[in-house]
MIRO-525842 format. One record per residue (C-alpha): residue in one letter; x, y, z. Coordinates in steps of 0.1 Angstrom, whole numbers, padded with zeros to 4 digits, always signed. Layout:
aXYZ
...
This chain:
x+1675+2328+0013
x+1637+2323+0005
x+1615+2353+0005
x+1616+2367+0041
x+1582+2363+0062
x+1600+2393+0084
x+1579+2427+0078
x+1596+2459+0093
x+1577+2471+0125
x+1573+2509+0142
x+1601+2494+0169
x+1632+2499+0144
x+1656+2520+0137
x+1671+2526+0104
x+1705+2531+0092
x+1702+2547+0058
x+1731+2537+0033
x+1745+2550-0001
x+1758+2518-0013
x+1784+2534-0036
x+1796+2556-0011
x+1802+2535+0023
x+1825+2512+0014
x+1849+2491-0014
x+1848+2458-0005
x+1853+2445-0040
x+1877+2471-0063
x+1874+2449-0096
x+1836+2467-0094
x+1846+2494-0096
x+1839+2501-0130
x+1865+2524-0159
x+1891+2548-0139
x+1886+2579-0156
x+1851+2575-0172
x+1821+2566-0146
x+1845+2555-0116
x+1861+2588-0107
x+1871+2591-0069
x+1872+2623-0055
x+1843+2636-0079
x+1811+2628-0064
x+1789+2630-0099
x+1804+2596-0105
x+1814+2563-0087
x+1833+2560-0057
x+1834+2523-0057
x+1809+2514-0026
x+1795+2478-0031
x+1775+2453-0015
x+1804+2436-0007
x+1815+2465+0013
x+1782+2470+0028
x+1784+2430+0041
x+1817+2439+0057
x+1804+2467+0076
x+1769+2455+0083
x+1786+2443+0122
x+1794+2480+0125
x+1761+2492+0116
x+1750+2469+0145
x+1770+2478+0170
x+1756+2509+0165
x+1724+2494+0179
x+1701+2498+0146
x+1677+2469+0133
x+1674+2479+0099
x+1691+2493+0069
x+1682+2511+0038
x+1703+2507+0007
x+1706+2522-0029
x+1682+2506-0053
x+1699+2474-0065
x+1691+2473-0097
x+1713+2482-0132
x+1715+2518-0136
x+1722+2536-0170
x+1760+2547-0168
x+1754+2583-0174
x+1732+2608-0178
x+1717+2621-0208
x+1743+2649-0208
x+1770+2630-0194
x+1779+2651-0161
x+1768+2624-0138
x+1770+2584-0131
x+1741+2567-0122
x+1759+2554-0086
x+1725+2562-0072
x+1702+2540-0085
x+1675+2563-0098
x+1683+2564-0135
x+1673+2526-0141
x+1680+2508-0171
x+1674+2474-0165
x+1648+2466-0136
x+1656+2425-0136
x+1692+2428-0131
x+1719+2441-0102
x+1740+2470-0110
x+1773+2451-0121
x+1785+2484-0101
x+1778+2470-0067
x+1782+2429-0075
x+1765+2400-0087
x+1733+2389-0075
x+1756+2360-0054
x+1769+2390-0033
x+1736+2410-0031
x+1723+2372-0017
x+1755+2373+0003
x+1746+2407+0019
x+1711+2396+0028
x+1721+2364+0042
x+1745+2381+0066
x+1722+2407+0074
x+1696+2380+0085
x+1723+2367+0109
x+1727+2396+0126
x+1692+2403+0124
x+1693+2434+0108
x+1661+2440+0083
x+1670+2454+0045
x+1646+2484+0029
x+1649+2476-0006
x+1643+2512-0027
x+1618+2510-0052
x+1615+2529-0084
x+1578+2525-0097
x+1577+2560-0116
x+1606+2562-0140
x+1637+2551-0157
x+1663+2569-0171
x+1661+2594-0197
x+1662+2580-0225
x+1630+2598-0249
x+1637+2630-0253
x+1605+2648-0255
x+1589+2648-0275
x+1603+2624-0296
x+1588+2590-0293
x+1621+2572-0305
x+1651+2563-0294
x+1676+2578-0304
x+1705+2567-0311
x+1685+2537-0312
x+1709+2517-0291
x+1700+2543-0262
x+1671+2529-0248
x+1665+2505-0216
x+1666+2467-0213
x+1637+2449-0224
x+1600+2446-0214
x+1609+2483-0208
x+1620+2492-0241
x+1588+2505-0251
x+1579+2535-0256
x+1541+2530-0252
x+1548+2519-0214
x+1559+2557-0208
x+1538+2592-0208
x+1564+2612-0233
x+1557+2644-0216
x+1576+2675-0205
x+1587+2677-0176
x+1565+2681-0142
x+1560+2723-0134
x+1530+2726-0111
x+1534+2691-0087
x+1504+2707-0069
x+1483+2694-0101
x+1479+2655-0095
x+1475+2654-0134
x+1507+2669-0143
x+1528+2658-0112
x+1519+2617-0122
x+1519+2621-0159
x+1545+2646-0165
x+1586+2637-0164
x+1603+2642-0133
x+1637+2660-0140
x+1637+2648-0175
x+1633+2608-0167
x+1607+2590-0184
x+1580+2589-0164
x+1565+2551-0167
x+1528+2548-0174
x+1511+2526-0144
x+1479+2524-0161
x+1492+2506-0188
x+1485+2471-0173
x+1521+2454-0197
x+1538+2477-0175
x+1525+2476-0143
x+1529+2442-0145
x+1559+2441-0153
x+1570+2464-0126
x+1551+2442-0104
x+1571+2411-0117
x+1604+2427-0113
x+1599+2431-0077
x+1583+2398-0064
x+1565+2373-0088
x+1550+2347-0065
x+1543+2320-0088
x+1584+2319-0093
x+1597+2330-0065
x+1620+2357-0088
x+1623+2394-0084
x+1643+2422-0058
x+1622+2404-0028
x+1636+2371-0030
x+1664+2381-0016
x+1652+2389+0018
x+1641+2419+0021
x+1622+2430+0049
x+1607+2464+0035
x+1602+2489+0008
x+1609+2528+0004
x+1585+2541-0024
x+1604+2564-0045
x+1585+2600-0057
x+1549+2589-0046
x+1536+2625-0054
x+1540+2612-0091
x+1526+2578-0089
x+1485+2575-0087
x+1480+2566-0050
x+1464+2537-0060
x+1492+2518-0070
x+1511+2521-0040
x+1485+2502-0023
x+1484+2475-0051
x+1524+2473-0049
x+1524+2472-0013
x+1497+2445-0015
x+1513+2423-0038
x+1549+2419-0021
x+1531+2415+0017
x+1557+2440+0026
x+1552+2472+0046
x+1561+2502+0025
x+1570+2535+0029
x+1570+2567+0011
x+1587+2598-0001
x+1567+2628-0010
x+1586+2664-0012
x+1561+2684+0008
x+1558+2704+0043
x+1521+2697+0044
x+1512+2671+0067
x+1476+2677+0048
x+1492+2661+0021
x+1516+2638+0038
x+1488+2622+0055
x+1470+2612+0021
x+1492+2587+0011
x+1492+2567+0043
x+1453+2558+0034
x+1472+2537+0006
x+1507+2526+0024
x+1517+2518+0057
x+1542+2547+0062
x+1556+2581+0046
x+1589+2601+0056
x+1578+2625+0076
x+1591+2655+0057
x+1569+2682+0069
x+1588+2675+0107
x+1619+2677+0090
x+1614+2709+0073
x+1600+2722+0115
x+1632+2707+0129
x+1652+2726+0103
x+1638+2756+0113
x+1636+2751+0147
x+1669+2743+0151
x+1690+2756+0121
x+1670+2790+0114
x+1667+2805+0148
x+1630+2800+0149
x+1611+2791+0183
x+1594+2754+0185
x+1563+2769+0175
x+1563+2751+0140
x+1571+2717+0152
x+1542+2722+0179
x+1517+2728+0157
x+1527+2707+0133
x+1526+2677+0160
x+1491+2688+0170
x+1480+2679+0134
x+1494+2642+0140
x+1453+2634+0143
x+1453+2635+0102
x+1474+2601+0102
x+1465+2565+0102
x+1492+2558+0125
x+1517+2589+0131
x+1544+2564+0150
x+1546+2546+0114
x+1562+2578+0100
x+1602+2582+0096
x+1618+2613+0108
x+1653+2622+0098
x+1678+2651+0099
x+1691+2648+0068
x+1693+2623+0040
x+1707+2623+0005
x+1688+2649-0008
x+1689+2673+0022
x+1719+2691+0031
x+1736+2675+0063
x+1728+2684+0097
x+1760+2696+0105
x+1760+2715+0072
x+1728+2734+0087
x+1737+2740+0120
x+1772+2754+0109
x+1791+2727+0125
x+1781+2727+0160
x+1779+2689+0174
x+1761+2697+0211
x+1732+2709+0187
x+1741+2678+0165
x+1736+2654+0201
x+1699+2677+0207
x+1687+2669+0176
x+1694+2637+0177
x+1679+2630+0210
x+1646+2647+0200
x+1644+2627+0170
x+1644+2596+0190
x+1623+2609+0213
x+1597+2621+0189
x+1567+2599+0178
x+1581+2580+0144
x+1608+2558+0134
x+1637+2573+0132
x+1663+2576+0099
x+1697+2581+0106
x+1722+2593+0074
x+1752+2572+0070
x+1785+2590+0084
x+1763+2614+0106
x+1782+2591+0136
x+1813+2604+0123
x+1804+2641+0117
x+1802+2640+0079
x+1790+2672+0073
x+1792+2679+0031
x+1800+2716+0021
x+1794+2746+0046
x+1796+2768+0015
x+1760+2755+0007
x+1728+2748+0030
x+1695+2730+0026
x+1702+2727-0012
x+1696+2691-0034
x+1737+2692-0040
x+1747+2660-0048
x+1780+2667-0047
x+1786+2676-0011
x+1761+2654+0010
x+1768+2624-0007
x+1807+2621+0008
x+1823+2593+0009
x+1822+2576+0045
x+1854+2585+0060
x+1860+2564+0090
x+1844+2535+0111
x+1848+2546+0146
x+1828+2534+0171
x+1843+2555+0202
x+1833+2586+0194
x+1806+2604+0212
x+1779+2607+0186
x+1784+2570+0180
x+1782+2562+0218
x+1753+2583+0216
x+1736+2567+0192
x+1742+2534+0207
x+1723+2548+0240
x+1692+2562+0217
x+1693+2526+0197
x+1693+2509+0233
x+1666+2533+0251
x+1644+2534+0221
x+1649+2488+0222
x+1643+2487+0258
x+1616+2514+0261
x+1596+2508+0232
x+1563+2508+0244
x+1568+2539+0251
x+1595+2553+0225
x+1582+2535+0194
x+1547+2529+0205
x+1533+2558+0230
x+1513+2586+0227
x+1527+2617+0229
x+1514+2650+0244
x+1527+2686+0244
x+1537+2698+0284
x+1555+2729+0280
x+1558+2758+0250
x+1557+2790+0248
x+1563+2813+0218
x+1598+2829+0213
x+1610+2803+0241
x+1640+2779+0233
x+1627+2754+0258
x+1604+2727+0245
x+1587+2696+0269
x+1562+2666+0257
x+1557+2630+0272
x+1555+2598+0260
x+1530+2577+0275
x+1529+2538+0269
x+1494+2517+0270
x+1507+2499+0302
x+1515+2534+0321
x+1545+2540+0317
x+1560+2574+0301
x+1590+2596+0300
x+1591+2629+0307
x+1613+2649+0272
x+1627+2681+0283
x+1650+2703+0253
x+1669+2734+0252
x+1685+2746+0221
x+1696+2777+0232
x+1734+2782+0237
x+1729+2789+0270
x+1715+2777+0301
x+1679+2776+0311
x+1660+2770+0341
x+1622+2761+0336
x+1593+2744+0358
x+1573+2718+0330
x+1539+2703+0343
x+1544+2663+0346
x+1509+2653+0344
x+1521+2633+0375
x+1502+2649+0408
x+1523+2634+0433
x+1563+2633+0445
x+1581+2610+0415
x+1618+2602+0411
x+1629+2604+0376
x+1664+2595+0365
x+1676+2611+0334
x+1680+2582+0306
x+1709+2599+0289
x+1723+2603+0321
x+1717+2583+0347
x+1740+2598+0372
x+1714+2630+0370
x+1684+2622+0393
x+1651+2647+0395
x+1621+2649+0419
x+1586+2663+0409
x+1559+2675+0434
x+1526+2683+0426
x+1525+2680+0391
x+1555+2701+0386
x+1592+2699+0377
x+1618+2725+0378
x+1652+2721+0361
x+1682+2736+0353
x+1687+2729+0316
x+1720+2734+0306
x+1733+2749+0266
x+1719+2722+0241
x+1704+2702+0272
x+1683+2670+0262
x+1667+2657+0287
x+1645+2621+0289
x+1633+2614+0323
x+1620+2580+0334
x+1606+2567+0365
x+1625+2534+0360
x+1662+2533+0345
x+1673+2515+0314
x+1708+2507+0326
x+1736+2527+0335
x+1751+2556+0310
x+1774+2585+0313
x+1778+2606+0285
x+1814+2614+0279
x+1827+2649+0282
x+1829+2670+0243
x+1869+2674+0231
x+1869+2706+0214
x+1899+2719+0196
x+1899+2759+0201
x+1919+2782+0183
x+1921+2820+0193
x+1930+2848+0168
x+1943+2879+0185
x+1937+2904+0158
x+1921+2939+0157
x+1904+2939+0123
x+1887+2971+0122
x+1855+2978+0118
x+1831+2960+0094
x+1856+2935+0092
x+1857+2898+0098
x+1881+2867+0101
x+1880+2834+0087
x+1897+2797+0088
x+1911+2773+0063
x+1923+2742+0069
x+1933+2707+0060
x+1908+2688+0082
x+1873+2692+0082
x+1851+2712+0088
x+1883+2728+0074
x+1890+2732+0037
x+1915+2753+0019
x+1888+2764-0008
x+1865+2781+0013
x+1869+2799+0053
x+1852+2789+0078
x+1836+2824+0101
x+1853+2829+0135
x+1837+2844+0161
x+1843+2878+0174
x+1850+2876+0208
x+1859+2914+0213
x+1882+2939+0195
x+1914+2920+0191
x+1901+2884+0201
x+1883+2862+0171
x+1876+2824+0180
x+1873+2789+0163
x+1857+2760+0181
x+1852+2724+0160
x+1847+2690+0175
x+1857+2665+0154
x+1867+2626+0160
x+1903+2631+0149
x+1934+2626+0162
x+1966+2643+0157
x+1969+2678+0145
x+1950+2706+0125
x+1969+2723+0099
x+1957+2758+0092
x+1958+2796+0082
x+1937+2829+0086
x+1925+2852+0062
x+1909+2888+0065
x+1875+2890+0050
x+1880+2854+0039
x+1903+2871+0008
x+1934+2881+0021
x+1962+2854+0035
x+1980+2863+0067
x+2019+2860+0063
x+2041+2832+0071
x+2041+2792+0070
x+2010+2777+0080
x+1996+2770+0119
x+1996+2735+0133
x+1975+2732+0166
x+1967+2697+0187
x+1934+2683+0183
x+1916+2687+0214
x+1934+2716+0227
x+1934+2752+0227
x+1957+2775+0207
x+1964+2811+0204
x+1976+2827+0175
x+1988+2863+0165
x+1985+2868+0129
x+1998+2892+0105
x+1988+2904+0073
x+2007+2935+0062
C-alpha cells in the first residue's frame, strides 16, 4: 500500500483498539511466558497482535464504524525502569523506526492496513512526539547501564531535556520541558531531533516511515507537553488530520490547541458526562460547557468518549447499570463531535467496580472477552453507526442548540439542525424513573416525528411544542423523516432476591463467578425492605451464574454455593449463623 490520499473526516466513527488486548492472532508473538507475556496480569502482555486485529477488523465493521484507533506500532522497551510493567502499550518507546516484534512484522502491520482499506475502514496511527522510555535517570546524563538506552538517532542524550519530572502542568515551561511520569521528555527544539521524529513518521522524499502504511490519521499523544507549534508542523508535514490529547476539563484550554491541529478529544465533555450521569449531578455542567462550543475552530471536529484506556469504564462508573450504559451512548452520538467508542464496551467490559474514575491500568485494560454481535449494546451501536451514516448532515455536521434544561431536572433536550433544514429533535432522561416533559421544537406548526431508535414510536408537535412521556433512561431522537426501520430489543436481566432481615446499619452483598461478579470483592444489593435485598445485572451470557452472599461484604452465608439462570429471576433465603 502507498501512502494513503484518505484523510479522516468529522462523518466517522471510531472504534478505539488496545492492540495487545483484543485479540491473538499470532501466539509465536507472544513474547517469554513468565517474563513480559503474563496472561491474566494486565501490567504485562496478553498476546493481542495485528494479526489478531486483521481477523477481527470484519467485526469492528459490522459494528457499523469507519475507523479505528490502534496502539502505537512502534518497538517499545520491554519493561519499565522498575520492572512492574511491560510496555504492551506503546508509550515507553524504544525504537521509533521499527514495529514492536510484540504485535508482528511490518508484513503484518502492511497486512492489517491493506485489509482495512478493503473494508474501508480508516487507521489512527498514535503518535508519540514527547517522550521515550525512561531511560536517564535524572539527573544523570548517562546511561546507565550503558546498554539501557534507546535505538539509535535517539540514543542521545542531547535530544532530551534531563529534567525532573512535570509538577505544575499549568506552567507551559515546566509541563513541555519537564518529564512526564519519569520518561524522557524529547527536546523538539533541537532541530536533529525533530527531524528525526519527523522522519520516523513520514519522509516524503522515500516514501518510509509509520504513514506509508496507510494510515488515514493521527492521535497526538500528551500535547499539553509539546510546544503547540509543533503540532501544527507535524500535522503539516504528513498531510494528515490530527488530533489531540490534553488532560484538562477546560474547554479554555482545550480550545487552544485546535488553533494548531485539526481536532482534540473532548475531555472537558467527558469529565460533564461523568458527572452528569455517574455522580448524580443535574445536566447543568454539560449545558454550560456546550454553550462555550463558540471558543473552537470547529467543535464537530472534537472526539467524545465514555471511557478510554486511561479512564475507568463506563460501566465501572455507573455501577453496572446498562439502560444508563444505552443513554449515554445515545447522547454521545447525538452530541456535536466524533464519537470514540472503547473496545469491549459492546460486550459490557466493565474493569474493577472496586475502583472508579482512577488511571488503573490494571482493570480497564481487560482483555476482550467475546465477539458477539447479537447483543443489545452491539445492535445498538450498529443503529447509532447507521443513524449517524445516513443522517450526517445533521449528526456529524449540524448545529446544535439547547431546547430544554432546567436546574436539578434529570431531563435534558437540544436539536441538531443541518445546513439543508433538516434536524432532529434529542430528548434524555437519566432518571430511573419515568418522566413526562413538554420541550419547545423551534418548529411552529403540527410535525410528525418518528423516534430513530424506535421507529415503531411516532410523536406529533403543535405549536412549537412537544410533550412526552419519557420513560427510566429514555433516549429519544426524533426525526421528521425515518432512517429505516428499528426495534430495540427488550433488556434480559438476571434478578436475584435475598430474603434476609439484616438488622439495622447493616447491608448485603454478592460474589460471583461471572461478571460483574467476582469472588474477591461484593457487589452492593439493594434493600428493597426489611427482609428483601435485590441484585439486578444484564450481561450477554448464557448459561448460569454461580454465586454466594455475605453480610457486610465480610461474613459468608452457610452452605454450597447458589446457581441461578441467566436471564431469570431467583429467590434465595440465606443463612449465616
Amino acid at each position: 500500500m502507498a501512502y494513503s490520499i484518505e484523510n479522516m473526516e468529522n462523518t466517522d466513527t471510531v472504534y478505539m483498539v488496545m492492540t495487545d488486548r483484543f485479540f491473538d492472532g499470532d501466539p509465536t508473538n507472544n513474547g517469554t511466558p513468565g517474563a513480559e507475556y503474563q496472561p491474566g496480569n494486565l501490567h504485562f502482555y496478553q498476546g493481542g497482535d495485528w494479526a489478531g486485529l486483521r481477523r477481527k477488523l470484519p467485526y469492528i465493521k459490522a459494528l457499523g464504524f469507519s475507523a479505528v484507533w490502534m496502539s502505537p506500532p512502534q518497538d517499545n522497551e520491554l519493561y519499565s525502569r522498575t520492572g512492574d510493567e511491560a510496555g504492551y502499550h506503546g508509550y515507553y518507546t524504544r525504537d521509533f523506526n521499527s514495529p514492536n516484534p510484540h504485535f508482528g512484522t511490518a508484513e503484518e502491520l502492511q497486512a492489517l492496513l491493506c485489509e482495512a482499506e478493503r473494508l474501508g475502514i480508516k487507521m489512527i496511527l498514535d503518535v508519540q512526539l514527547n517522550h521515550t522510555a525512561d531511560y536517564l535517570a535524572y539527573p544523570s546524563q548517562q546511561y546507565d547501564p550503558p546498554e539501557y538506552r534507546p535505538a539509535p538517532p535517539f540514543d542521545n542524550p542531547s535530544w532530551y531535556h534531563n529534567t525532573p519530572n512535570i509538577w505544575n502542568f499549568a506552567d507551559p515551561q515546566e509541563a513541555q520541558n519537564y518529564s512526564l511520569g519519569g520518561l524522557d521528555d524529547l527536546a523538539q527544539e533541537n532541530p536533529a531531533c525533530w527531524q528525526a521524529l519527523l522522519d520516523a513518521y513520514w519522509k516524503p522524499e522515500t516514501g518510509a516511515g509509520w504513514f506509508s502504511y496507510g494510515f488515514s490519521a493521527s492521535r497526538l499523544d500528551a500535547v499539553v507537553e509539546i510546544p503547540p507549534e509543533y503540532l501544527e508542523r507535524f500535522e503539516k508535514h504528513t498531510g494528515k488530520h490530527s488530533f489531540g490529547e490534553a488532560f484538562t476539563g477546560s474547554a479554555e484550554e482545550n480550545a487552544t490547541f485546535q488553533q494548531y491541529i485539526w481536532g482534540m478529544l473532548d475531555y472537558p465533555l467527558y469529565f460533564q458526562l461523568h458527572n452528569a450521569l455517574c455522580r448524580g449531578e443535574d445536566w447543568g455542567g454539560v449545558s454550560r460547557l456546550l454553550q462555550k462550543d463558540g471558543l473552537y475552530r470547529d467543535p464537530c471536529c472534537l472526539f467524545t468518549f465514555l471511557d478510554n484506556h486511561d479512564r475507568a469504564r463506563f460501566l465501572t462508573n455507573c455501577a453496572d447499570n446498562v439502560s444508563l450504559l444505552h443513554l449515554a451512548l445515545a447522547l454521545l452520538y447525538a452530541l456535536r463531535g466524533i464519537p470514540v467508542v472503547y473496545y469491549g464496551t459492546e460486550q459490557h467490559m466493565a474493569g474493577d467496580f472496586r475502583f472508579t474514575e482512577q488511571m488503573l491500568n490494571d482493570t480497564n485494560r481487560e482483555m476482550m472477552p467475546a465477539f458477539s454481535s447479537e447483543n443489545r449494546t452491539a445492535a445498538l451501536l450498529r443503529r447509532l453507526n447507521g443513524i449517524r451514516r445516513d443522517l450526517a448532515a445533521i449528526f456529524a455536521q449540524g448545529t446544535q442548540r439547547e431546547m430544554y434544561f432546567r436546574p436539578g431536572d434529570s431531563v435534558y433536550a437540544f436539536r441538531r439542525d443541518a445546513v439543508d433544514g433538516r434536524y432532529s429533535l434529542c430528548i434524555f432522561n437519566k432518571s430511573a424513573a419515568a418522566q413526562t416533559r413538554t420541550v419547545f421544537t423551534g418548529e411552529p406548526g403540527r410535525v410528525e416525528y418518528v423516534d430513530l431508535l424506535d421507529t415503531r414510536q411516532h410523536y406529533v408537535s403543535d405549536g412549537g411544542e412537544l410533550t412526552l412521556f419519557l420513560p427510566a433512561y429514555a433516549a429519544i431522537l426524533l426525526s421528521p423523516e425515518a432512517a429505516g426501520e428499528y426495534v430495540p430489543a427488550l433488556p434480559e436481566k438476571t434478578r436475584i432476591v435475598i430474603h434476609y432481615d439484616t438488622g439495622f446499619g447493616n447491608r448485603l452483598t454478592i460474589r460471583g463467578d461471572t461478571a460483574p461478579l467476582r469472588w474477591d470483592f461484593g457487589q452492593r444489593c439493594e434493600n428493597k425492605n426489611a427482609d428483601t435485598w435485590v441484585f439486578e445485572t444484564e450481561r450477554p451470557k448464557d448459561g448460569e451464574l454461580q454465586f454466594k452472599v455475605l453480610l457486610n461484604d465480610a461474613v459468608w452465608e452457610r452452605g454450597e454455593d447458589h446457581r441461578a439462570a441467566v436471564g431469570r429471576e431467583t429467590h434465595i433465603f440465606p443463612s449465616f449463623w
